[in-house]
One Martini backbone bead per residue (centre of mass of N, CA, C, O) as a GRO file, in nm:
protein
  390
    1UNK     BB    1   0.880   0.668   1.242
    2UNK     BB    2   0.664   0.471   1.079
    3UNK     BB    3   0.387   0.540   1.207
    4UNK     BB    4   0.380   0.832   1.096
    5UNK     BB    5   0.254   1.068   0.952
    6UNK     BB    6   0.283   1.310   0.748
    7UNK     BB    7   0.206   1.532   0.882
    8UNK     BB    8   0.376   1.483   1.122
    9UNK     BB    9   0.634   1.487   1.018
   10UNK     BB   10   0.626   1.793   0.896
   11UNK     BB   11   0.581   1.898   1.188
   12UNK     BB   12   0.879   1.747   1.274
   13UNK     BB   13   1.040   1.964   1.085
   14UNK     BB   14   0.962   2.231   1.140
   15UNK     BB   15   1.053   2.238   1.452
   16UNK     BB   16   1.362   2.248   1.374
   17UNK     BB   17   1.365   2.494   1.281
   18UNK     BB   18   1.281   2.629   1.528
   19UNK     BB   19   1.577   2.490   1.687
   20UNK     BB   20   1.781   2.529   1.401
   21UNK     BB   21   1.747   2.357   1.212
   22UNK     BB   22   1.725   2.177   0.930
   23UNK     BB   23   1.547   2.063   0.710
   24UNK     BB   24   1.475   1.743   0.569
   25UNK     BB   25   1.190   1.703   0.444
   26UNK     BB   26   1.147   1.597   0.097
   27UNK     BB   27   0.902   1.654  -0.193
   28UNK     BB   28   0.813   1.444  -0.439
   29UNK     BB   29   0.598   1.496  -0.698
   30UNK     BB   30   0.380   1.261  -0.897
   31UNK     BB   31   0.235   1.255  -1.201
   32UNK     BB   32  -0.020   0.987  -1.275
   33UNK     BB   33  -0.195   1.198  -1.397
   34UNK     BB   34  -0.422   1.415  -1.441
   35UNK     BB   35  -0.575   1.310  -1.116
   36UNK     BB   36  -0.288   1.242  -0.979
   37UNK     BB   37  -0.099   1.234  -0.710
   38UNK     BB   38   0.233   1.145  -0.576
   39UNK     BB   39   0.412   1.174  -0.266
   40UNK     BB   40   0.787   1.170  -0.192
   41UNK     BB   41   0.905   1.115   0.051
   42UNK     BB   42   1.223   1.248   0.198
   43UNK     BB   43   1.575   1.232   0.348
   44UNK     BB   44   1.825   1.521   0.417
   45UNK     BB   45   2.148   1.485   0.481
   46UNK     BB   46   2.426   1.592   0.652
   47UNK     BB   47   2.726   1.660   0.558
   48UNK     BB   48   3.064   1.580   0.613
   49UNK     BB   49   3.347   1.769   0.576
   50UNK     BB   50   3.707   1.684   0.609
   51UNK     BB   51   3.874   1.979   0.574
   52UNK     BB   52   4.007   2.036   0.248
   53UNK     BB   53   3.792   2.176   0.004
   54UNK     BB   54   3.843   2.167  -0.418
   55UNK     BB   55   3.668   2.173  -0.657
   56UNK     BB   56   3.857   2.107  -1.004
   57UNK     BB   57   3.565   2.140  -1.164
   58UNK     BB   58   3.345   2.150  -1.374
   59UNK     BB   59   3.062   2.307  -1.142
   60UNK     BB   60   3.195   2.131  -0.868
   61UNK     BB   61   3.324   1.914  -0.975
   62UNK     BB   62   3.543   1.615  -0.964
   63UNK     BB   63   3.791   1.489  -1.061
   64UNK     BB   64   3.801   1.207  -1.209
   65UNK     BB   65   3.943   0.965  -0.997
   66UNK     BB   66   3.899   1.119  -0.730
   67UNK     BB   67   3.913   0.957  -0.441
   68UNK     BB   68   3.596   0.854  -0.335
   69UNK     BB   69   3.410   0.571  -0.462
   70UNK     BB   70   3.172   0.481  -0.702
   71UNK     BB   71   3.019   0.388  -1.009
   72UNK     BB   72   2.775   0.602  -1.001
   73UNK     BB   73   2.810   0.838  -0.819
   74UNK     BB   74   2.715   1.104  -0.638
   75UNK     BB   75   2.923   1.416  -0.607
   76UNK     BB   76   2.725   1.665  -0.823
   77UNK     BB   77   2.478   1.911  -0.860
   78UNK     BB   78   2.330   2.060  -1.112
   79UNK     BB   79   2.147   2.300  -1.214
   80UNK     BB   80   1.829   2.346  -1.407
   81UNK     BB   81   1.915   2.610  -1.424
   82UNK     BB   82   2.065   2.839  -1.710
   83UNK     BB   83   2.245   2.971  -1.560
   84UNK     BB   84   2.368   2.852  -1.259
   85UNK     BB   85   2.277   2.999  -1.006
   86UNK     BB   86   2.151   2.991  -0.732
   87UNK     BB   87   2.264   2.648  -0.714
   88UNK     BB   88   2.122   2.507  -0.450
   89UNK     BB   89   1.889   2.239  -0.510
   90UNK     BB   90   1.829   2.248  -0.200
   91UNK     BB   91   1.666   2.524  -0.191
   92UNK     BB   92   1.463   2.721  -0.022
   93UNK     BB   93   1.141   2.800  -0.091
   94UNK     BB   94   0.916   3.041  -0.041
   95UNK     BB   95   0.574   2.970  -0.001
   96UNK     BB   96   0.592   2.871  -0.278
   97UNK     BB   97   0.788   3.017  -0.487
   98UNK     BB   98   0.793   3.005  -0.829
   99UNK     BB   99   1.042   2.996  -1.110
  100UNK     BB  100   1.086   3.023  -1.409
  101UNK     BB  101   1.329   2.742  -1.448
  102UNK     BB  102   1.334   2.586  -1.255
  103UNK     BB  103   1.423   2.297  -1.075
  104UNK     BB  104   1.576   2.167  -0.755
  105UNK     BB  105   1.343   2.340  -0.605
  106UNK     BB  106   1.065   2.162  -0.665
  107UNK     BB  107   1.085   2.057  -0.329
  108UNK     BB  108   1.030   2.337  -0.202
  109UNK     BB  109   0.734   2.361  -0.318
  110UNK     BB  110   0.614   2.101  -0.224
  111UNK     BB  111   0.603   2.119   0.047
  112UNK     BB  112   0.447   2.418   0.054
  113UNK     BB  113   0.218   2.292  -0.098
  114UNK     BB  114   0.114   2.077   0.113
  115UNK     BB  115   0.073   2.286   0.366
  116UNK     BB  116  -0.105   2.514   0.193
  117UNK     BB  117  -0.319   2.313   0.105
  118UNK     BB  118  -0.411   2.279   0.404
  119UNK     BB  119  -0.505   2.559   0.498
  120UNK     BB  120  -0.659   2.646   0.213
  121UNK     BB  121  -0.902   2.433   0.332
  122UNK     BB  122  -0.963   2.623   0.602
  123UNK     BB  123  -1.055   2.875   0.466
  124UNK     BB  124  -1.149   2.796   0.176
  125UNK     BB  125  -1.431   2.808  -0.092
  126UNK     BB  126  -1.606   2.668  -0.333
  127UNK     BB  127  -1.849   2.655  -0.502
  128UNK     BB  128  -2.007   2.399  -0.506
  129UNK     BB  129  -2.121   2.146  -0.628
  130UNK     BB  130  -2.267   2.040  -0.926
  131UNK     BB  131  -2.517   1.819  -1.057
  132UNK     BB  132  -2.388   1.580  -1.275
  133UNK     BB  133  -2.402   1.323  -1.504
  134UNK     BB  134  -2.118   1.277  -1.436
  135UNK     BB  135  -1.956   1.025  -1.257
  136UNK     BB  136  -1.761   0.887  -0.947
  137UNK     BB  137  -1.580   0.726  -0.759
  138UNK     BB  138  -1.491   0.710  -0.418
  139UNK     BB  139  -1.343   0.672  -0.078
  140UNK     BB  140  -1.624   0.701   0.005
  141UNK     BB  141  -1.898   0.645   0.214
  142UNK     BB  142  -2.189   0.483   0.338
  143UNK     BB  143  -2.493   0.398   0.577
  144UNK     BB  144  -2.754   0.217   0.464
  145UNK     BB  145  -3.086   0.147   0.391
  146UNK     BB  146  -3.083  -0.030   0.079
  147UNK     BB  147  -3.110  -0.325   0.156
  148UNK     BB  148  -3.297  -0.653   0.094
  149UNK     BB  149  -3.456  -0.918   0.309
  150UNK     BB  150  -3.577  -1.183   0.388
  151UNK     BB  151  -3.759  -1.246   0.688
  152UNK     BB  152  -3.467  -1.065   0.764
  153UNK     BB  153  -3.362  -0.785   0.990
  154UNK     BB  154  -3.366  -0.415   1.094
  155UNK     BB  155  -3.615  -0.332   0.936
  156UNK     BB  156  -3.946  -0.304   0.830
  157UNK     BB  157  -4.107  -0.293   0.520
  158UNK     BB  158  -4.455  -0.242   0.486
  159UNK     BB  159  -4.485  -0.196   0.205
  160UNK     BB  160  -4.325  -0.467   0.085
  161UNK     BB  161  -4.496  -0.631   0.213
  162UNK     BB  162  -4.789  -0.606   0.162
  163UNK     BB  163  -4.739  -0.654  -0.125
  164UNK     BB  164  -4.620  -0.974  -0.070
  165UNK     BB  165  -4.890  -1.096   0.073
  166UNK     BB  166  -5.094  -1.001  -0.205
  167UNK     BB  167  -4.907  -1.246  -0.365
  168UNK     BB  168  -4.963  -1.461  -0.177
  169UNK     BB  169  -5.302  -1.462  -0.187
  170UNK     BB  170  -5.350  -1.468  -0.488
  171UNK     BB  171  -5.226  -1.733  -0.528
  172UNK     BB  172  -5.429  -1.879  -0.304
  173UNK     BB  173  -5.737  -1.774  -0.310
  174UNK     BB  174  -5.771  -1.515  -0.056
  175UNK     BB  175  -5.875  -1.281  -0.266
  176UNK     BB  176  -6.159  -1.075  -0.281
  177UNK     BB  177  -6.214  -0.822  -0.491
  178UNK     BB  178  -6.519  -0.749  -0.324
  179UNK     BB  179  -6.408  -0.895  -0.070
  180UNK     BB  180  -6.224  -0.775   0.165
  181UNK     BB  181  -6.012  -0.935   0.373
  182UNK     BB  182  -5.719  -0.908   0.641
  183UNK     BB  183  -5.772  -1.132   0.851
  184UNK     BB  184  -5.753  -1.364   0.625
  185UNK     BB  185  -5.478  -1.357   0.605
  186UNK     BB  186  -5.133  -1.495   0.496
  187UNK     BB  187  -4.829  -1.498   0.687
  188UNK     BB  188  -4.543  -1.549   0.564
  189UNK     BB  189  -4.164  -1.554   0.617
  190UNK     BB  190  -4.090  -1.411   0.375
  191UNK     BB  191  -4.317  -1.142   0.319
  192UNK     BB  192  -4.085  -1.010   0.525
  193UNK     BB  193  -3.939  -0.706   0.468
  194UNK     BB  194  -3.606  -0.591   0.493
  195UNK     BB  195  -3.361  -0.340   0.596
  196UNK     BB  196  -3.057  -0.347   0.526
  197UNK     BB  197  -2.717  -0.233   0.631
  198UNK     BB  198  -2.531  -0.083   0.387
  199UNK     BB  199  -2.271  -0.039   0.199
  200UNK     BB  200  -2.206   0.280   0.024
  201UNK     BB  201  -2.082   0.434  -0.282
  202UNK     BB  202  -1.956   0.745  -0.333
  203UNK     BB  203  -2.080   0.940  -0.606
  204UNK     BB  204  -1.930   1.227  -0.788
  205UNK     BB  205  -1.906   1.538  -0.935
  206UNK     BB  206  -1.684   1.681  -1.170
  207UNK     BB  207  -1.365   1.892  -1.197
  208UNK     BB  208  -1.310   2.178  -1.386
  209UNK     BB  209  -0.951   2.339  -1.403
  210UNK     BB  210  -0.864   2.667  -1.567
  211UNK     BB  211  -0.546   2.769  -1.665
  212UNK     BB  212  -0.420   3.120  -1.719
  213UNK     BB  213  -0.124   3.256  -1.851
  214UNK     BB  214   0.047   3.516  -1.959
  215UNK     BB  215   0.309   3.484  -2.145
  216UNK     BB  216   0.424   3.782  -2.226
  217UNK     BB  217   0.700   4.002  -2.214
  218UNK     BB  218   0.483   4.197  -2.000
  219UNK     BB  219   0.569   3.946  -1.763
  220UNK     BB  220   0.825   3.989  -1.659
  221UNK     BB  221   0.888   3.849  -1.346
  222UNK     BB  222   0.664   3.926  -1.109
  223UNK     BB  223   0.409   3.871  -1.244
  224UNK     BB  224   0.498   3.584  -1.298
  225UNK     BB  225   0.519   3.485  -1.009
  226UNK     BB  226   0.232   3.535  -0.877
  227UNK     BB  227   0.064   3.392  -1.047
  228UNK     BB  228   0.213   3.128  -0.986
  229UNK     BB  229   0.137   3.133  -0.725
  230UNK     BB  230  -0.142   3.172  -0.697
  231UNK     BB  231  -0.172   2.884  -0.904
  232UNK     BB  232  -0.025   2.689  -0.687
  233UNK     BB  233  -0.241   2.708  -0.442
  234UNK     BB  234  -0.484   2.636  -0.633
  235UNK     BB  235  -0.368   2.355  -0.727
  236UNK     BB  236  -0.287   2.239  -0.434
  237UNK     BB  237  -0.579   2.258  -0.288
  238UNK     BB  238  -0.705   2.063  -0.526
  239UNK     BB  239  -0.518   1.821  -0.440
  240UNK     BB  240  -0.604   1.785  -0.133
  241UNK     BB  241  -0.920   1.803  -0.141
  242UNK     BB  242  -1.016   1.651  -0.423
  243UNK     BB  243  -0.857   1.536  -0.604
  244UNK     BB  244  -0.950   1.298  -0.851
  245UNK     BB  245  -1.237   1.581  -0.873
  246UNK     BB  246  -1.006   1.698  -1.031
  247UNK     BB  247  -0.932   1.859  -1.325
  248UNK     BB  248  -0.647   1.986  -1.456
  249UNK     BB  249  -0.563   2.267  -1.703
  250UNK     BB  250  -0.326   2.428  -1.895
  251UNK     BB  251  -0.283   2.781  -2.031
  252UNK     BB  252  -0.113   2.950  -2.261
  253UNK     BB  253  -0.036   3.311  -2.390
  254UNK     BB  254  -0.013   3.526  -2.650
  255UNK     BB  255  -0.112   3.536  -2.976
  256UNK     BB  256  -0.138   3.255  -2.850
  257UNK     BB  257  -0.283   2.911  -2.776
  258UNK     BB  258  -0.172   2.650  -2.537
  259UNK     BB  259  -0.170   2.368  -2.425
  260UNK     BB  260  -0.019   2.209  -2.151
  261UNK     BB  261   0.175   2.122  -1.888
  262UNK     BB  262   0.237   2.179  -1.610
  263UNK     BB  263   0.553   2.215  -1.605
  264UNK     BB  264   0.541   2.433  -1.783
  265UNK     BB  265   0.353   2.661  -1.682
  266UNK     BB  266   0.566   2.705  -1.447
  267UNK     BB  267   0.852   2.746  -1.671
  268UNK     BB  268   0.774   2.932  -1.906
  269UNK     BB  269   0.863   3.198  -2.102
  270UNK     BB  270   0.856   3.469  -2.173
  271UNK     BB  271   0.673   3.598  -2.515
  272UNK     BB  272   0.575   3.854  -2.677
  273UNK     BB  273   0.252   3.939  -2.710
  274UNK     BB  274  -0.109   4.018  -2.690
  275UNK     BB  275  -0.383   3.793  -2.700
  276UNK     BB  276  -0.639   3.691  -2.488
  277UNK     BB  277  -0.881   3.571  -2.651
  278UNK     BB  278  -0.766   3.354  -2.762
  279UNK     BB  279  -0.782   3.155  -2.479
  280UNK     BB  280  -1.075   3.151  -2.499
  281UNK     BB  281  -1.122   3.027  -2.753
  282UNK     BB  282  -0.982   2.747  -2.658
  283UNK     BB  283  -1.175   2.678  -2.434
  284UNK     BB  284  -1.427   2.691  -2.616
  285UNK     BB  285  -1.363   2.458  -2.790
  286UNK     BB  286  -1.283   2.249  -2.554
  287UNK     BB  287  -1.598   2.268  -2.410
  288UNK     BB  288  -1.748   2.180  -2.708
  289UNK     BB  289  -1.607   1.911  -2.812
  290UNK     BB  290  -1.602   1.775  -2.493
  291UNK     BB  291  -1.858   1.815  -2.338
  292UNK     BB  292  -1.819   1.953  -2.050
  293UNK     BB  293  -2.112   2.112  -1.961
  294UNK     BB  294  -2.263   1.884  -1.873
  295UNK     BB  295  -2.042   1.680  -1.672
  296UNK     BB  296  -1.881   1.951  -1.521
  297UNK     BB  297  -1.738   2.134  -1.338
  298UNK     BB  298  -1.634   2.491  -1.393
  299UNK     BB  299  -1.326   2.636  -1.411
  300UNK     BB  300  -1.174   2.979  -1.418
  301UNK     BB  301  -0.784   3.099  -1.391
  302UNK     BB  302  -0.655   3.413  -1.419
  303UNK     BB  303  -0.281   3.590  -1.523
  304UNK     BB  304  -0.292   3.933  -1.604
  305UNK     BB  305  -0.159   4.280  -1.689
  306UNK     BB  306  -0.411   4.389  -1.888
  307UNK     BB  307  -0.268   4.344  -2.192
  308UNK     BB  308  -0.396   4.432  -2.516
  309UNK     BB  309  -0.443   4.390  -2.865
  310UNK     BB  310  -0.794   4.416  -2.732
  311UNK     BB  311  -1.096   4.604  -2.700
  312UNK     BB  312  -1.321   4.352  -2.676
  313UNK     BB  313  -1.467   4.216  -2.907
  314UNK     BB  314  -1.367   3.928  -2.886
  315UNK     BB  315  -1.344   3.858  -2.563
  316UNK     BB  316  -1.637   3.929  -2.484
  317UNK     BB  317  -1.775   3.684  -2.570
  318UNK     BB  318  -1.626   3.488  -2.484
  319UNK     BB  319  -1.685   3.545  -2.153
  320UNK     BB  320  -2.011   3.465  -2.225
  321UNK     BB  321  -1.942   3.209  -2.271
  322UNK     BB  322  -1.834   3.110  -2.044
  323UNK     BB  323  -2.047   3.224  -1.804
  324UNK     BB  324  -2.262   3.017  -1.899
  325UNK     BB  325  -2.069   2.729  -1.745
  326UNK     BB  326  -1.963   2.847  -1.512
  327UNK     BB  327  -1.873   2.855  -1.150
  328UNK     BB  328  -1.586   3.016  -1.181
  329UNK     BB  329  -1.419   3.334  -1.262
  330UNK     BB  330  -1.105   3.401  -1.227
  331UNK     BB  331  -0.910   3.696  -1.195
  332UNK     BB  332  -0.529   3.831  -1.210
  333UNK     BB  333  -0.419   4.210  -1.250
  334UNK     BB  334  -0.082   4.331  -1.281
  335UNK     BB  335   0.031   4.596  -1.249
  336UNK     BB  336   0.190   4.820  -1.429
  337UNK     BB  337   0.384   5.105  -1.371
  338UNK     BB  338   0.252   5.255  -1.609
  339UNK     BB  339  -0.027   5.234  -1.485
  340UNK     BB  340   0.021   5.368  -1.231
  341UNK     BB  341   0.139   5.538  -1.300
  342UNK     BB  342  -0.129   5.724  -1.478
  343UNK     BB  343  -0.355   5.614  -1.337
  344UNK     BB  344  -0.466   5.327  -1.534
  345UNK     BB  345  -0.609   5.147  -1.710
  346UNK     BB  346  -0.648   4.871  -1.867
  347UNK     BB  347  -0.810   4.716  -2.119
  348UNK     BB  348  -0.923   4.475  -2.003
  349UNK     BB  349  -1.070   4.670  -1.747
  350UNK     BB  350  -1.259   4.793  -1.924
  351UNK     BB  351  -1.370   4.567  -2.075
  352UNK     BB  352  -1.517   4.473  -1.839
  353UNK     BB  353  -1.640   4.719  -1.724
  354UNK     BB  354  -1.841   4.726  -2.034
  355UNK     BB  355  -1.980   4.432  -1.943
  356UNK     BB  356  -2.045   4.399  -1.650
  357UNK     BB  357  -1.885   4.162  -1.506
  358UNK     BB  358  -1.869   4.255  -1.160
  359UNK     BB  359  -2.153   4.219  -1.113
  360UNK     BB  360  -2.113   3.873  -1.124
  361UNK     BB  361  -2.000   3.722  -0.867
  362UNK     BB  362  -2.080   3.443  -0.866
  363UNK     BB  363  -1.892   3.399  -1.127
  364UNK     BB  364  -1.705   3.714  -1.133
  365UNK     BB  365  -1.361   3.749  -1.068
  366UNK     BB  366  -1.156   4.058  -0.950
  367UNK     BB  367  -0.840   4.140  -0.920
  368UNK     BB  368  -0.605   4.406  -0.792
  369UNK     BB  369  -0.240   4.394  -0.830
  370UNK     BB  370   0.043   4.491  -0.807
  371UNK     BB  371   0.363   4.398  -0.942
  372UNK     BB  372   0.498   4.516  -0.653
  373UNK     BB  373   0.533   4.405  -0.366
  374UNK     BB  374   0.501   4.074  -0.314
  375UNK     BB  375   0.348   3.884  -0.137
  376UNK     BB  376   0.214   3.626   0.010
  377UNK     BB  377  -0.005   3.751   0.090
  378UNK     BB  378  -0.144   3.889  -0.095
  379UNK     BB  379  -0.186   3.631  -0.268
  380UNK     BB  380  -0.390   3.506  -0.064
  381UNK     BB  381  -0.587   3.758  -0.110
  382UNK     BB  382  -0.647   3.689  -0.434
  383UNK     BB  383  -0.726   3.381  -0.379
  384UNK     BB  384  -0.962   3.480  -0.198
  385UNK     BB  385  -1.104   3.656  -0.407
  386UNK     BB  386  -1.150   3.412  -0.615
  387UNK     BB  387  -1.313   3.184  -0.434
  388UNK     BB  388  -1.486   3.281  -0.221
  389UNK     BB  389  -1.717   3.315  -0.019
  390UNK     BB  390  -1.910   3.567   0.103
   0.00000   0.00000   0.00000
């Protein structure tokens, strides 16, 4: 049905699969910039295919030549993981948990990226926006009387006219300044200022919001699920939210610090030692560069396993240079089996709680949860702890 709108066909697709039936509509998300994503829907018909069929080529193409169909036809598509395992590119991924690596399984990510994205819109808030210098226009409106009009108009502005008035008598000669008579004095049809009802777009302040990721060796598996999940909810979020007043930006590290695309963010591969701080680093010294704290209201969103190179000397100042000009910093912290059998804090954890940083919470939020056995409920209760108000 063309009337229908993108929520609605959402919802009678849903049904469809309560009914027993496969979901049909898949959701392509294009980043049109840093702050715009469109999203295209399309419909997955179901294939019938009569007799038997025995695909005889490498990775179950048919060899070219056989069959029927027009060149340049797709016959059969490749997983883009490099496994090429549990390989049917649109296998629906549960409540939108992407693997590093994956690939056309990004279709069932981004459905339920945005049907998650606007669930956690009505459960989660971030702290408020605060006014800031740069502003940007909205496809908001407002109507309010702020524009002015001679003669005639909805509101009589009394200030402007009685101004109009004695500038209209001063110029005539009726106004003598020891003896005023107000009697006297001559009102005519201009000097009358009224305000009428005008459209005015709403223009409203930017946010930064930094998320962070650990792909260091000890992230492998797991950890990196939940926090890639976690980070996907909360990018979701802002996406369905705030749209264009938010500007997302990723960056990885193990011993070194990168800013990223989207794309690497959700895929890059663990690797290597880990050194927090570099992270930290680089976020600071881009929003020291490009004088962000200015302009912007700014988030930070991290998630690390807690182990590191350092024992808070370098990091604790870098955390305390962030929280002077963040409006949120969350971390989650995926405890790995070392630490839960010894029953032990990462190093993380003792240098944050001996920053006393967990005290700041207006500012400062800290998740802890296991590595195992991380369920979507689970991630969904980390994203409200790391964002939500009190």
């Amino acid at each position: 049905m063309p009337n229908e709108s993108f929520e609605e066909l959402l919802k009678r697709d849903a049904q469809r699969e309560k009914d027993g039936f496969k979901k049909k509509i898949r959701i392509r998300k294009i980043l049109s910039g840093p702050d715009r994503v469109i999203a295209i829907p399309y419909v997955v018909e179901e294939k019938l295919i009569h007799g038997d069929f025995e695909p005889t080529g490498e990775h179950g193409i048919d060899q070219a030549g056989h069959g029927e169909g027009e060149v340049g036809d797709i016959i059969s598509e490749i997983p883009l993981s490099e496994s090429g395992e549990d390989g049917d590119g649109d296998e629906e991924i549960e409540d939108g948990e992407p693997e590093a690596g994956e690939g056309e399984g990004e279709h069932g990510i981004e459905t339920g990226a945005y049907q998650l994205g606007k669930e956690l819109s009505e459960e989660l808030k971030l702290p408020d926006l605060k006014d800031k210098g740069k502003k940007v226009p909205t496809d908001e409106y407002v109507y309010d009387l702020t524009d002015r009009h001679k003669g005639s108009g909805q509101f009589l502005d009394k200030k402007a006219t009685l101004v109009s008035v004695v500038k209209s008598n001063v110029a005539l000669g009726r106004i003598d300044k020891d003896n005023i008579d107000t009697t006297k004095l001559i009102v005519g049809p201009q000097d009358k200022i009224y305000r009428v009802l005008s459209k005015e777009r709403v223009w409203k302040s930017q946010a930064i919001v930094f998320f962070l990721r650990d792909y260091s060796g000890s992230m492998q598996g797991d950890p990196t699920k939940a926090i890639l999940s976690q980070h996907l909810m909360i990018y979701s979020w802002l996406l369905f939210q705030y749209k264009h007043l938010v500007i997302p930006r990723f960056f990885v590290h193990d011993v070194e610090a990168e800013e990223v695309s989207v794309e690497a963010y959700f895929t890059k591969a663990t690797n290597g030692g880990t050194f927090i701080p570099s992270v930290y680093q680089e976020v600071n010294r881009i929003v020291e560069k490009e004088n962000l704290a200015r302009d912007y209201n700014i988030y930070v969103f991290q998630g690390t396993d807690g182990d590191d190179g350092d024992d808070g000397e370098k990091a604790v100042p870098e955390i305390e240079k962030i929280l002077s000009y963040v409006n949120r910093m969350g971390v989650s912290v995926l405890r790995n089996p070392r630490h839960l059998e010894l029953k032990q804090e990462s190093l993380f954890e003792l240098y944050i709680k001996e920053g006393s940083f967990t005290d700041r919470k207006d500012v400062f939020r800290m998740h802890i949860m296991s590595d195992s056995n991380v369920t979507d409920e689970k991630n969904k209760q980390a994203v409200k702890a790391l964002v939500a108000e009190d």
